[in-house]
N, C-alpha and C positions, 0 to 999 in steps of 0.2 A: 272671378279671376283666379286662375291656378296661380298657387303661390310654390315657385321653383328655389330648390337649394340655394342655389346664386342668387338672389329676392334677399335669403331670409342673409346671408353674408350682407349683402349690398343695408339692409335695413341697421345690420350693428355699425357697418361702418358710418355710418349717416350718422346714430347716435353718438358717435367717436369724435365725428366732426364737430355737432354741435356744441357737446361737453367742452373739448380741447379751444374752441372758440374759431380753430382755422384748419385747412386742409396740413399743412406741414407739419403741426403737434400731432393734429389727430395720427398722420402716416406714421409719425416717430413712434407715438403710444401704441399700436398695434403691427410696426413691423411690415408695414410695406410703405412702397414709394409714393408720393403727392400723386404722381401721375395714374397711378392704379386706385388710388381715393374719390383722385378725378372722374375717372371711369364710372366708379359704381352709383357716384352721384351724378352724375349725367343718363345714365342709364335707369335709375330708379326713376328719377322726374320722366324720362321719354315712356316706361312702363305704366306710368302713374297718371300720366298725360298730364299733371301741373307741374307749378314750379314750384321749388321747395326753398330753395335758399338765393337771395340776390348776394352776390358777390359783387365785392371789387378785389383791388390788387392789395388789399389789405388787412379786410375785415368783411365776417359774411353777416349775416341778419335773416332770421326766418320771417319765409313769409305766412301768414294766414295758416294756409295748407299744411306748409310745413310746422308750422309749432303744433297743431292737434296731429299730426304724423310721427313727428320726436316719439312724445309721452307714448303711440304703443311702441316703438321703436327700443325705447328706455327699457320698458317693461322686459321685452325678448332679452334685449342684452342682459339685465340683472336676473335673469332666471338662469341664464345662460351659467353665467358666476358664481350663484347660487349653487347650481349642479357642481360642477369642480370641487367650489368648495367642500360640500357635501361628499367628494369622495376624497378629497385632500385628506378630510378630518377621520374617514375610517381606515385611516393608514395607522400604524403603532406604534410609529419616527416621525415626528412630523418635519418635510422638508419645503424646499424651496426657499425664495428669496423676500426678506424683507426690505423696502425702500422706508428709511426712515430721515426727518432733518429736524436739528434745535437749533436754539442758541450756540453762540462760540463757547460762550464762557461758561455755564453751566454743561454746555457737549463736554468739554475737555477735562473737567474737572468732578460731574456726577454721571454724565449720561455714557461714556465710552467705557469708563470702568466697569459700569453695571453691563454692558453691553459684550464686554471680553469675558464676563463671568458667565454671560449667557450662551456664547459662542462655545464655550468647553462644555457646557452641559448639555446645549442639542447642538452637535457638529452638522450636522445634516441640514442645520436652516441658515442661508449665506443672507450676508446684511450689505446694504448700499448705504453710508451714511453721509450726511449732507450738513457741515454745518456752516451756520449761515444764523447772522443775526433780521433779515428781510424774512417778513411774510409770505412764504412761500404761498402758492396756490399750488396746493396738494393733491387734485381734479386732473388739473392741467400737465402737471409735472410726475403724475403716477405713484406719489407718496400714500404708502400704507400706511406711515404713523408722524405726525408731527408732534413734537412737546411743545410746549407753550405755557406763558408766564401768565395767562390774561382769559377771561372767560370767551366763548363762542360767539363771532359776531355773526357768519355766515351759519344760519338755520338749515342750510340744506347739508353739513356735517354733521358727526356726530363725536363726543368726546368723553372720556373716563379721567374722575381725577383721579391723579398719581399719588400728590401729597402738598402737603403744606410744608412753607420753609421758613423757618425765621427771621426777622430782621435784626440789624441792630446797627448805631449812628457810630461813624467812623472820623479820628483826625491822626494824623500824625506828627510823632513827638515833634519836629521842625516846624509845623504849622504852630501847634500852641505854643513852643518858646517866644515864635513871634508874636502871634493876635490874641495869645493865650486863652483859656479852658471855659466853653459856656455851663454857663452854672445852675439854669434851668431854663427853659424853653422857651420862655421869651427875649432871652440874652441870643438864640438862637439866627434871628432873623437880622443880625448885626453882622455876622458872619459870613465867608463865604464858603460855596459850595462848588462841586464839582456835581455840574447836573446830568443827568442820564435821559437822552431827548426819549427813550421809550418808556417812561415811568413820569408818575404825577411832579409838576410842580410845585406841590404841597405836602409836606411832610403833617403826617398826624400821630402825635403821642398820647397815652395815656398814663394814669396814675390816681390809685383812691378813688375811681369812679367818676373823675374827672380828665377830660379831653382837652387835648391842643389842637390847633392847626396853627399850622408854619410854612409861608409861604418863601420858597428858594430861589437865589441869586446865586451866581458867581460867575467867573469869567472862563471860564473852561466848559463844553459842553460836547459829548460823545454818546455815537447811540452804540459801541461797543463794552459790555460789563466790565471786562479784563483793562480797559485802558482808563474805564473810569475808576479803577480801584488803584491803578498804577498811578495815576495821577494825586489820588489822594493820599496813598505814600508817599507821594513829592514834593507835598507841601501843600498842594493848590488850595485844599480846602477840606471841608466835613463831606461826608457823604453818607446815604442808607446802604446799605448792602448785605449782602445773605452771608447769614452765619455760617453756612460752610466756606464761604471766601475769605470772612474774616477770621476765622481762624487760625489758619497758618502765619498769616502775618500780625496778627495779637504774639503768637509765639515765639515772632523771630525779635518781633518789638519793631518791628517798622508801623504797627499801628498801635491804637489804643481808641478804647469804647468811650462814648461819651454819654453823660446819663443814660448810665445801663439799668438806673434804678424806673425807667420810665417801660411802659410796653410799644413796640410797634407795633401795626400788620403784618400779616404775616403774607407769601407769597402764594399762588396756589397755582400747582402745576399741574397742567392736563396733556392727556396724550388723543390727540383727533385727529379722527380718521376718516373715510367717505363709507357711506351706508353700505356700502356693497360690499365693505370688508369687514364687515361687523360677523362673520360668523367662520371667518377664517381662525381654525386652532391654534397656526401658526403664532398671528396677532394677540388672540387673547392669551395666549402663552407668554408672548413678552410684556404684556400689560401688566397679569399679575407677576411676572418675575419684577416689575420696573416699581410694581407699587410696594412690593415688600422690602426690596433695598434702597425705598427711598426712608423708609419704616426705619431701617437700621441706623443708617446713614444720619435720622433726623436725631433718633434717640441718643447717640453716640455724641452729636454736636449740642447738646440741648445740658448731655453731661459734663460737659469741656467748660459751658459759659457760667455753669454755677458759680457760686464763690466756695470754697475749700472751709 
């Protein structure tokens, strides 16, 4: 079979479709209409004389044919990517557009500052940023860089860590006038808390080589970081929270540490991306710019929580 220019278009687009899960993302992801999507898969299956995907009005499903079709389909398109890239990077300026999404509260507070320092030093590379405390799927939504709190669950990404963040247990002076001050960590589980529905239900300390685990109640519960910290300057209760959050407010005195003499875990922040963007300049240029100002940023807050 001759294989025609229009074949080898029709073939990426197919991959486009499967990736994005439907005809409508995939057409958003590449810039043309559902209708012209329609087309090339319709036409691919009539060239190919099988079928390749059963559709309904909502969701497609490869068939047989089509799933060992994808994989070399897959292959073209990521060569395809690969080439660009490949001349993207012997460029001198590196430009173009990064699509990146975090957290709210860590976006507004570590990731857009480092991100405007980056904007002044290569003006030439434009950013899309997304923040949003939901899991994005970064495949489907065309994200070059997502950060994140939590290691890799999808194996078919790939991720670099940024940095580690410290923790450390928070109440506010109006909390302990009332229920007043725990005094070590078994006094802990008496208490309430302000729980954070995307982090563990169990808080673990250490100290002299021995461990706690502390299992957390309270009556407030938010899967936003900034309204969970807000709340715990309110009174509602104890919380964990990252040293760079609690700092400011240690210093305004709307909060205060609780057994600081104890250690937590620490946080560990990744930035993952999809394999096909693993060799873009652009990207690994804001990786290590992200990894070094998280470098700053950690050393900086690490000398704040000393004692004088």
């Amino acid at each position: 079979m001759k294989l025609s220019f229009e074949q080898l278009k029709s073939m990426v687009v197919f991959a486009q479709v499967v990736e994005q899960g439907n005809l409508t993302a995939a057409a958003r992801q590449i810039g043309l209409t559902r209708a012209v999507v329609s087309y090339h898969i319709k036409k691919l299956e009539s060239q190919l004389g099988v079928k390749l995907l059963n559709r309904t009005t909502r969701a497609i499903a490869l068939t047989e044919a089509g799933s060992h079709y994808y994989q070399s389909c897959r292959i073209i398109a990521e060569q395809a990517l690969a080439a660009n890239l490949h001349m993207e990077n012997l460029r001198d300026e590196p430009e173009g557009l990064l699509k990146i999404t975090c957290p709210v509260n860590a976006g507004l507070q570590l990731v857009v500052p480092a991100l405007s320092d980056f904007c002044l030093q290569y003006p030439k590379i434009k950013l899309d940023v997304m923040l949003t405390d939901d899991v994005v799927n970064i495949v489907q939504e065309g994200i070059d860089l997502a950060i994140r709190g939590a290691p890799l669950i999808d194996s078919g990404l790939q991720a670099s860590k940024l940095s580690t963040l410290p923790t450390c247990l928070c109440g506010s002076p109006l909390y302990f006038k009332k229920q007043g001050r725990p005094a070590s960590p078994a006094e802990l589980e008496q208490h309430a808390w302000v729980i954070h529905k995307l982090s563990s239900s169990v808080i673990e300390l250490s100290r002299g080589g021995r461990s706690y685990s502390v299992a957390i109640k309270g009556g407030i519960s938010t899967n936003n970081a900034a309204a969970r910290t807000a709340f715990i300057e309110g009174g509602h209760g104890l919380g964990r929270i990252p040293v760079y959050d609690a700092l400011p407010k240690i210093k305004a005195g709307t909060l205060e540490l609780v057994l600081e003499e104890y250690q937590l875990p620490s946080i560990d922040i990744f930035g993952v991306f999809p394999p096909g963007s693993a060799g873009s300049k652009k990207l690994r240029l804001l990786i290590d710019y992200l990894k070094a100002y998280f470098i700053k940023i950690d050393s900086h807050a690490t000398r704040k929580m000393m004692p004088a």
